[in-house]
C-alpha positions as CSV (number, residue, x, y, z in Angstrom):
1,X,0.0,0.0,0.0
2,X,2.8,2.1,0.4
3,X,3.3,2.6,-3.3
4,X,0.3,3.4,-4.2
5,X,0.1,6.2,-1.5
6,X,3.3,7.7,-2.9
7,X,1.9,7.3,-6.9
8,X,-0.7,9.4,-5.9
9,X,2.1,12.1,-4.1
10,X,3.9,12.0,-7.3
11,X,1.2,12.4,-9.5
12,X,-0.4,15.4,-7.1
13,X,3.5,16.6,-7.2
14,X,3.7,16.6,-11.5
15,X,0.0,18.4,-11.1
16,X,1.1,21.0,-9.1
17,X,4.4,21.8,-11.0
18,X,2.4,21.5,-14.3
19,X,-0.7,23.8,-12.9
20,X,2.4,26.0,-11.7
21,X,3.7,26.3,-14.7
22,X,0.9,27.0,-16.6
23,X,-0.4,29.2,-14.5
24,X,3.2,31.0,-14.5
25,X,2.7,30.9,-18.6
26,X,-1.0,32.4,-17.8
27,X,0.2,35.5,-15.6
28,X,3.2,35.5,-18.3
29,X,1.1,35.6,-21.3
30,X,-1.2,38.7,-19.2
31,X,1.6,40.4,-18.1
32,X,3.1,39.7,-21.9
33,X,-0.1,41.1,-23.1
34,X,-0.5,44.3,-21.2
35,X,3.0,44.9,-22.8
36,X,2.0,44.4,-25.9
37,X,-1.0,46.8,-25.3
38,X,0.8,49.4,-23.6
39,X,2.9,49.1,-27.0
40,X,0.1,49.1,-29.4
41,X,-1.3,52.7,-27.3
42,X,2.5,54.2,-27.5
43,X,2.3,53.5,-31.5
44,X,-1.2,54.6,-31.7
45,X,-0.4,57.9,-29.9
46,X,2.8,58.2,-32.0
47,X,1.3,57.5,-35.5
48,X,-1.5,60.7,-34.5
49,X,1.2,62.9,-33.7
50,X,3.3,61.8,-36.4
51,X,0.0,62.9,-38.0
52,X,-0.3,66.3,-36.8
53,X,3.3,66.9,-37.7
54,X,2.6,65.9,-41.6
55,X,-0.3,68.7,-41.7
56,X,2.0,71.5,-39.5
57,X,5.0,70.3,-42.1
58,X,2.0,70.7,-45.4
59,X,0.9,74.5,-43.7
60,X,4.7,75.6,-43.4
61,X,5.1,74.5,-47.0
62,X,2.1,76.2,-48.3
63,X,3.0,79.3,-46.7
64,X,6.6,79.1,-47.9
65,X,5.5,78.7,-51.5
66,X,3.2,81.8,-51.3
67,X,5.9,83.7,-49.7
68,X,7.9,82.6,-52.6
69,X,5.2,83.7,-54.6
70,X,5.1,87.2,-53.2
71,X,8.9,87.3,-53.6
72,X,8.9,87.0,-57.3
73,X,6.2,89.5,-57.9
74,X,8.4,92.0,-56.0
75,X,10.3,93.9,-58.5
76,X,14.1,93.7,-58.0
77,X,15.7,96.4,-55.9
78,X,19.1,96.5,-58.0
79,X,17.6,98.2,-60.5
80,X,15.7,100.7,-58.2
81,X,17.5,104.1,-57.7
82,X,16.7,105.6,-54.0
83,X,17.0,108.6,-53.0
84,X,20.0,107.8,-51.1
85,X,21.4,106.1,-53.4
86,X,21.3,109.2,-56.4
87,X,22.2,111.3,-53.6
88,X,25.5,109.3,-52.7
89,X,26.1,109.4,-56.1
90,X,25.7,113.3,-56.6
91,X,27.7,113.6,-53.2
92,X,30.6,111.7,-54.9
93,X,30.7,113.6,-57.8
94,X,31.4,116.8,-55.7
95,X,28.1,118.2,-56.2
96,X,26.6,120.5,-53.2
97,X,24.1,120.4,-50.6
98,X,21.7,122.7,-52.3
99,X,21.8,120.9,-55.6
100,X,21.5,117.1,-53.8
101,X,18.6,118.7,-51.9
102,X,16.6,119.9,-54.7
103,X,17.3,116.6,-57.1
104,X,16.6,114.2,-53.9
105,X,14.0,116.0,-52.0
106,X,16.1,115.4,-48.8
107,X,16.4,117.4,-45.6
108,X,19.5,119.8,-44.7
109,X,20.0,116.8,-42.2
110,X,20.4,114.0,-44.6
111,X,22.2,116.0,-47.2
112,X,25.1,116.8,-44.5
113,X,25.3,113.3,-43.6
114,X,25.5,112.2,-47.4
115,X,28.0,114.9,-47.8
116,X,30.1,113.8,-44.7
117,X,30.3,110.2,-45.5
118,X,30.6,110.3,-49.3
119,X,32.0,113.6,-50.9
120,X,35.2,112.8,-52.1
121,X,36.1,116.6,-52.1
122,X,35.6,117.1,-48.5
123,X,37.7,113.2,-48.5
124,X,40.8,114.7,-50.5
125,X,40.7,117.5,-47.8
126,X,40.4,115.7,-45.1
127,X,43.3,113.3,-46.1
128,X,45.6,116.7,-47.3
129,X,45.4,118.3,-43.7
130,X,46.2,114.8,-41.9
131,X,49.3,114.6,-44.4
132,X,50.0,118.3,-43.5
């Protein structure tokens, strides 16, 4: 009698190592599966941001092209004389403050200025008393 009250220890032993393990593969498979959820939110989540950031990236294109847009219709500024820019040339060419203030239609102020920093009279002066 003996033996058969240890088969049925060995076999209660196998079921409990087997019901173990299978419940160790059960709470291995949920905690495997949460995973697996908490992975599939994650990618969710990412794929709508990744989302948002395709229609932010379309809007900054759209308004880069009609910036561009607006760009070309400008005309060029090269070609464009300023006042400024006729005045530093009249300045240059020795001409005077009354004569760049009538052709430029600019103030006492701003002819003086455009006189001081670009007549090349005044220059040739300047440099002949610092060599004096």
């Amino acid at each position: 009698m003996e033996y058969y009250f240890e088969k049925p220890q060995r076999q209660t032993m196998n079921v409990d190592i087997k019901f173990k393990g299978l419940l160790a593969k059960w709470f291995g498979n949920r905690a495997l599966l949460r995973k697996v959820n908490g992975l599939q939110a994650d990618y969710a989540m990412a794929m709508d941001q990744c989302q948002l950031m395709k229609q932010h990236i379309l809007e900054l294109e759209n308004k880069i092209s009609s910036m561009n847009a607006k760009v070309e219709l400008q005309p060029e500024t090269k070609d464009v004389e300023t006042p400024y820019s006729v005045a530093i040339l009249l300045a240059k060419r020795g001409c005077e403050r009354g004569e760049i203030i009538k052709e430029c239609g600019l103030t006492e102020s701003e002819a003086d200025l455009i006189l001081a920093l670009h007549n090349r009279a005044a220059d040739s002066s300047a440099n002949s008393i610092a060599v004096n």
